[in-house]
N, C-alpha and C positions, 0 to 999 in steps of 0.2 A: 632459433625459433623466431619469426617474423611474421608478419600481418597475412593472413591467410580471409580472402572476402568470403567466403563460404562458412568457416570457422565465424567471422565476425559478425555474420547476419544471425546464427545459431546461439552461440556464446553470448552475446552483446545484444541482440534483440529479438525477435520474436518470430526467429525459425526459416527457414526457408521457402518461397514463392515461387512457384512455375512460372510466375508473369511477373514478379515485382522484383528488379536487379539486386543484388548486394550490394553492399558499398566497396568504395575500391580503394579506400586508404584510412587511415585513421584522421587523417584532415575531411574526408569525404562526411563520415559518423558526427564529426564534431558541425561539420558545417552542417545538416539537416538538423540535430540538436540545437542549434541557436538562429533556423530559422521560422516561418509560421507555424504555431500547431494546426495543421491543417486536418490532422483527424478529430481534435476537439472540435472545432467547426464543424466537419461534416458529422460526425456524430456527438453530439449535443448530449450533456449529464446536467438536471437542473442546479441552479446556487444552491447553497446551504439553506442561504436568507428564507426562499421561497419553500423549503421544505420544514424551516421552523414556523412558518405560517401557517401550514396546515396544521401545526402541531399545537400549536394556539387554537385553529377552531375548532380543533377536537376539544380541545378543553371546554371550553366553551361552548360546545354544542353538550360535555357532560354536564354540566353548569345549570342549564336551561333544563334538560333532564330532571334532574336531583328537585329542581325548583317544581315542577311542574308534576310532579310522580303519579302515575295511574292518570293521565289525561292523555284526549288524543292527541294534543302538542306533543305529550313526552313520546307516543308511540312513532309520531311520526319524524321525529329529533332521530330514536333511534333508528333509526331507518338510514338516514343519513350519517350518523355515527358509522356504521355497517358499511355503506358506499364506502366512506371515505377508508375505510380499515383496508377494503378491497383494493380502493385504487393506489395506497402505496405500496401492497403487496405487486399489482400491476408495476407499479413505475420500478419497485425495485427490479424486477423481471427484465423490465428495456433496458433498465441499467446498467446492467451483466452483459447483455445483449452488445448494449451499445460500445462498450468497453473490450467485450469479444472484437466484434467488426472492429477498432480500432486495432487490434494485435494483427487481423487477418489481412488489413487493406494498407497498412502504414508502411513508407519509405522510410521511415525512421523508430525503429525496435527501440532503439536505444531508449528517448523516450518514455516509450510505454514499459521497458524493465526499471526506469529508474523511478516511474511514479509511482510505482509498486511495491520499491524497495523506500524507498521515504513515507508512503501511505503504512508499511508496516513499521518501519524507524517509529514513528510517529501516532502510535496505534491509539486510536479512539474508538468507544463504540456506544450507540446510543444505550440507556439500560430501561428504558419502558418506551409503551404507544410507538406511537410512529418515527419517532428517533431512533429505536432499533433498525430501520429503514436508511439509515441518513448516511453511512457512510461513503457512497459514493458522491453525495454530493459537498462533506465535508473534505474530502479529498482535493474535490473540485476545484472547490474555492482557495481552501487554507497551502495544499501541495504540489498541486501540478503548476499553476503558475510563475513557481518559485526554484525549479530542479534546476537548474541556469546561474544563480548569483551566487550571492555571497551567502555563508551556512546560516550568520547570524539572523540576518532576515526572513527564512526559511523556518527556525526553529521560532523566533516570535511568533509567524504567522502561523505553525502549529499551537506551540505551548499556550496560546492564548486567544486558540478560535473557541467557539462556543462549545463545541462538541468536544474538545479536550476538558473545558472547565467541569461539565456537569460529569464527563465520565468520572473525572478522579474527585468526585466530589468538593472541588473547591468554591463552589458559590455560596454554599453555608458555613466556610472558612471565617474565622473572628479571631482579629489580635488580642491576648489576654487582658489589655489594657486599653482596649479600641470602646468608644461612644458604642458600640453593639454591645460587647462583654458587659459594658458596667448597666445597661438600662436589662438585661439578660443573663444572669449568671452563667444561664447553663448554655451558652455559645460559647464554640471552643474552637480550637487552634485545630486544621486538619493539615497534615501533614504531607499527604499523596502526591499533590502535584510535587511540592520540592523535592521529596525522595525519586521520584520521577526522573524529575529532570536532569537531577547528578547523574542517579546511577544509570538511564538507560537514553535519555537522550543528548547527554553531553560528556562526561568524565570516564562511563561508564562504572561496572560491579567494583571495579580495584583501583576505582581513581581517588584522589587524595585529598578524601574529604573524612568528616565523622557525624556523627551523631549530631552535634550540637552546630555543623553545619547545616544539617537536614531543617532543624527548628528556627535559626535563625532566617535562613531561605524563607520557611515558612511563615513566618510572620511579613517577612518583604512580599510577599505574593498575595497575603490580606489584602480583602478589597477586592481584588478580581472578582467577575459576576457579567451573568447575562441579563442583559436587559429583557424586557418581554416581545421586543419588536427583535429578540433575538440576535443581538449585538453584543461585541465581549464590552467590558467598562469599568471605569476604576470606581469602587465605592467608598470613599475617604473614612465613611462611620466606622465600616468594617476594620479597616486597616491597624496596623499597631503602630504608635508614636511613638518617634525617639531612632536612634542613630541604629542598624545593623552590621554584622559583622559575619561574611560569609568569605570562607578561605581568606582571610587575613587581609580582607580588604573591606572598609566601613562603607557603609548606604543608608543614606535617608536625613533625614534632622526629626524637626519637631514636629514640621505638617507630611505628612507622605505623597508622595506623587507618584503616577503614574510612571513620569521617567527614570526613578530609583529601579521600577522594574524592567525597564529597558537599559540601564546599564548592566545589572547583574548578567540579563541574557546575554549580552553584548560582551563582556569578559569572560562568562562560561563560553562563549565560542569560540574564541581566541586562546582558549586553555591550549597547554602542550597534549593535555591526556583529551582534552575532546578531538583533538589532531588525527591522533594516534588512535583512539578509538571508531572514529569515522571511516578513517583509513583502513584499517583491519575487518570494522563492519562490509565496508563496501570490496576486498578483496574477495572475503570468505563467499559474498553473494554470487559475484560474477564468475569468483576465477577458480578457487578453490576453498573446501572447508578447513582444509590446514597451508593455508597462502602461504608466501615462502616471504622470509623477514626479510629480503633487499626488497620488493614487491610493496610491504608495508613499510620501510623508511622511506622510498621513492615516494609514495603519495602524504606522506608526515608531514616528510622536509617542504612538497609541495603546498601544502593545503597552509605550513605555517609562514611562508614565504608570501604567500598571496592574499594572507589573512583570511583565507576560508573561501575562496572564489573556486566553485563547485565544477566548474567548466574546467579550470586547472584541473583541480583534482583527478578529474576524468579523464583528461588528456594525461596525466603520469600514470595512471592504472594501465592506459590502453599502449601507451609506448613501451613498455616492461616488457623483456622477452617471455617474464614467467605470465604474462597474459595471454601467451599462446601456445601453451606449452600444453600437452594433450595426457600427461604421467597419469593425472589423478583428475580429471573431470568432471563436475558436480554433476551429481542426478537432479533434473528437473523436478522444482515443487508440481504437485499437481498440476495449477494454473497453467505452469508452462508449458508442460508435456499438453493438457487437453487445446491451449491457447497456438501453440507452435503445430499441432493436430491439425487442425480447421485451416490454418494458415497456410497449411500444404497439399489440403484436401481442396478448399473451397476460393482459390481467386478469383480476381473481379468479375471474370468473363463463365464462371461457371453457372450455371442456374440449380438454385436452393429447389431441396424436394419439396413437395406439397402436403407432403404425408401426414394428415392430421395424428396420429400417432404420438407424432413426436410434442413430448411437453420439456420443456427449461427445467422443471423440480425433477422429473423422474430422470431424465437424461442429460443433466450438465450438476445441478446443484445436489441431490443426494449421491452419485458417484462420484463428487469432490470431495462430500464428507466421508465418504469412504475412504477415500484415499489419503484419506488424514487430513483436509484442509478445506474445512466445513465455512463455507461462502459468507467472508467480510464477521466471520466470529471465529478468530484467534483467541484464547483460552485465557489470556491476560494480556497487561500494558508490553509485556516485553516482546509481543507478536509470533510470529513461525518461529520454530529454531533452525539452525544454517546448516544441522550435520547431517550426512544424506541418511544416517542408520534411522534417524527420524523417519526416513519417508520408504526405507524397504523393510517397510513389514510384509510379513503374507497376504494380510488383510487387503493393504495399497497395491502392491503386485497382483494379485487378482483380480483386483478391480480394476485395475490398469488394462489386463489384459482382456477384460470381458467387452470394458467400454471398445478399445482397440478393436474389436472383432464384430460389433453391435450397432456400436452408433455411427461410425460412418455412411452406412447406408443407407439409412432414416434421414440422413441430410442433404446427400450428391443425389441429384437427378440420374444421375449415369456416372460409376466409380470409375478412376483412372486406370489403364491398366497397371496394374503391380507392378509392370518390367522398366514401366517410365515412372513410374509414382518412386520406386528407389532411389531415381536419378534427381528429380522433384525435392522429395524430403531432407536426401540425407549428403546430397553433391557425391565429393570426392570420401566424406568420409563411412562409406559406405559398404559394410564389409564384405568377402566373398560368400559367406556365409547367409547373408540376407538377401543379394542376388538370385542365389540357388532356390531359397525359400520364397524371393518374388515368382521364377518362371517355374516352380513345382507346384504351387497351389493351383488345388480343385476349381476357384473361382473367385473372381476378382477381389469380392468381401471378403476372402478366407487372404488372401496374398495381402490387401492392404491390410486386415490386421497383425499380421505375422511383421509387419516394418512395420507399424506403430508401435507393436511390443517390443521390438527389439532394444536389447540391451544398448545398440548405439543409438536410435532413438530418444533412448530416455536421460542420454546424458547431453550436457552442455559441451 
């Protein structure tokens, strides 16, 4: 089993392109992964920063509201509350958009499957107003510019961006013996982020910690808090005094710092079990749901060799025979399948229909929630799960196939023919069986969905 560029554009990125090459070696992958994001440039996802600003004048425009109640100011306040409601609902819209066109125009898949797999590693999500909007631009900032280095770096700039703080509620966190506790009795200790961070972004479920790791963590993470100009920051009142002890190694003295929390993160990623945990995560993604255990000590031994430099890592994943091995090949999340879709349907030189028809809710974002992967709201912190029974339900299978048979036409000015669109989608691995069902169908939509559906479509 060796490097197959067809297999690696499918597998490893974001589908195959009538007009955009594969790559042709696993040095080729690696090279466009560590050179310019050139599809974040061309398609543009705002900072976080700018989207916690609106999140603030909403406040504040309810503010003036409340102050103002039954005057024409408040009506006309409300008014602009309502824009604003609308226009994140808009910007979420481009955002999907804009993140689509990056799967369907990029020379580099890899990329956009790895910031998707750390965006969910890494699961945040806002829980009221216009935060519920924010994930793509938490992503933005906090993970795609970091899929590249070292893990430790990566997981600080998760663990302790704004939008992780308030999801797992740590901003109203208080050390039992912190200047907040004693002038507040009833400020308490939350726990979330540290169980968090053991069990699903570092050590993982069976990694070698307990209970009284979870609380001890938690009192070192005391203090964490966003500012209102929406900035993560250490809040010393909050914090708990006095020395911790997390897996057998002590943190802090008598004042707390901020750096006590950068070393913990710093030792959780240089753990053996976040190694090994990382390594397993990212096999079962790419290669299979039950990865073969030489596949997962290759990238272990790697990841602890290089102290976590993620570019290694990748490069031991992709050099493994078992990464091209075709026995048991994941079924495409959703995302994938509709993402790797478009990407075979609509290259650069195609012109998009005009068919007002066509809406992003009714045709891309309610038949992802059917298909079991309801757009930037995963069900909790621990994100998608990795097993494909997850994703063949009848439910997702039909809706797979409807969208297959439906929405490509509402979007190609003019559908490819089926006999070439085979060749397009699915290269060499293409079965005879979906040939026959490209040159038998009644008509070009009937042929191109009969290949979307197919069962080798839908795997990696």
């Amino acid at each position: 089993m060796s490097f197959d560029r067809n297999l690696a554009e499918i597998r490893f990125g974001c589908g195959l392109s009538p007009e955009i090459s594969a790559p042709g070696s696993v040095a080729h992958i690696l090279d466009r992964l560590q050179a310019p994001d050139r599809a974040a440039i061309a398609y543009p996802i705002a900072a976080f920063a700018n989207v916690f600003g609106q999140t603030q004048k909403l406040w504040e425009l309810k503010q003036i509201k409340r102050k103002n109640k039954g005057s024409t100011r408040a009506r006309l306040v409300d008014e602009e509350i309502v824009e604003l409601r609308k226009s994140a609902r808009r910007e979420q819209q481009v955002w999907f958009c804009q993140q689509m066109q990056r799967r369907i125009s990029t020379n580099d898949g890899l990329r956009e499957r790895l910031n998707f797999f750390w965006a969910d590693h890494f699961t945040a999500r806002g829980k009221s107003g216009l935060l519920n909007r924010a994930n793509a631009a938490y992503v933005e900032s906090s993970i795609r510019p970091y899929l590249t280095g070292k893990f430790r770096v990566l997981l600080k700039a998760a663990v302790t961006s704004p939008l992780m703080l308030l999801y797992l509620d740590q901003t109203a966190s208080a050390g039992p013996n912190s200047d907040r506790a004693k002038k507040r009795p009833n400020a308490g200790l939350n726990e979330n982020l540290a169980r968090e961070l053991l069990e699903l972004h570092t050590l993982g479920v069976a990694g070698p910690y307990k209970q009284a790791d979870v609380r001890e963590l938690a009192k070192l993470l005391a203090g964490l808090h966003v500012k209102p100009s929406g900035v993560s920051a250490f809040r010393g009142s909050y914090a708990e005094p006095g020395s911790k002890t997390v897996l057998d190694l002590t943190y802090g003295s008598r004042r707390p710092e901020m750096a006590d929390i950068d070393q913990v993160l710093t030792d959780l990623a240089r753990h053996p079990a976040t190694a090994r945990h990382i390594a397993t995560k990212l096999a079962r993604h790419f290669v299979s749901d039950q990865p073969a255990a030489g596949l997962i000590e290759q990238m272990t031994a790697r990841f602890l060799e290089t102290d976590g430099h993620l570019i290694a890592v990748y490069e031991s994943m992709l050099t493994h025979p078992e990464a091209w091995s075709e026995q048991s090949p994941n079924i495409k999340q959703p995302i994938d399948f509709v993402g790797s879709a478009l990407r075979a349907l609509l290259p650069p030189s195609q012109p998009r229909h005009k068919n007002r028809q066509f809406r992003i809710s009714r045709h891309m974002f309610v038949p992802l929630a059917l298909m079991g992967q309801t757009w930037e709201a995963p069900e909790g912190p621990d994100g998608w799960p990795e097993d494909d029974a997850a994703w063949l339900t009848p439910q997702g299978l039909a809706t797979r196939l409807q969208w297959a048979m439906s929405v490509p036409q509402l979007l190609c000015t003019d559908l490819p023919d089926p006999r070439d669109f085979v060749h397009s989608a699915l290269g060499k691995r293409a079965p005879r069986a979906v040939h026959f069902a490209a040159h038998a169908a009644e008509s070009r939509a009937e042929g191109i969905g009969l290949v979307l559906a197919s069962p080798a479509f839908q795997r990696l």
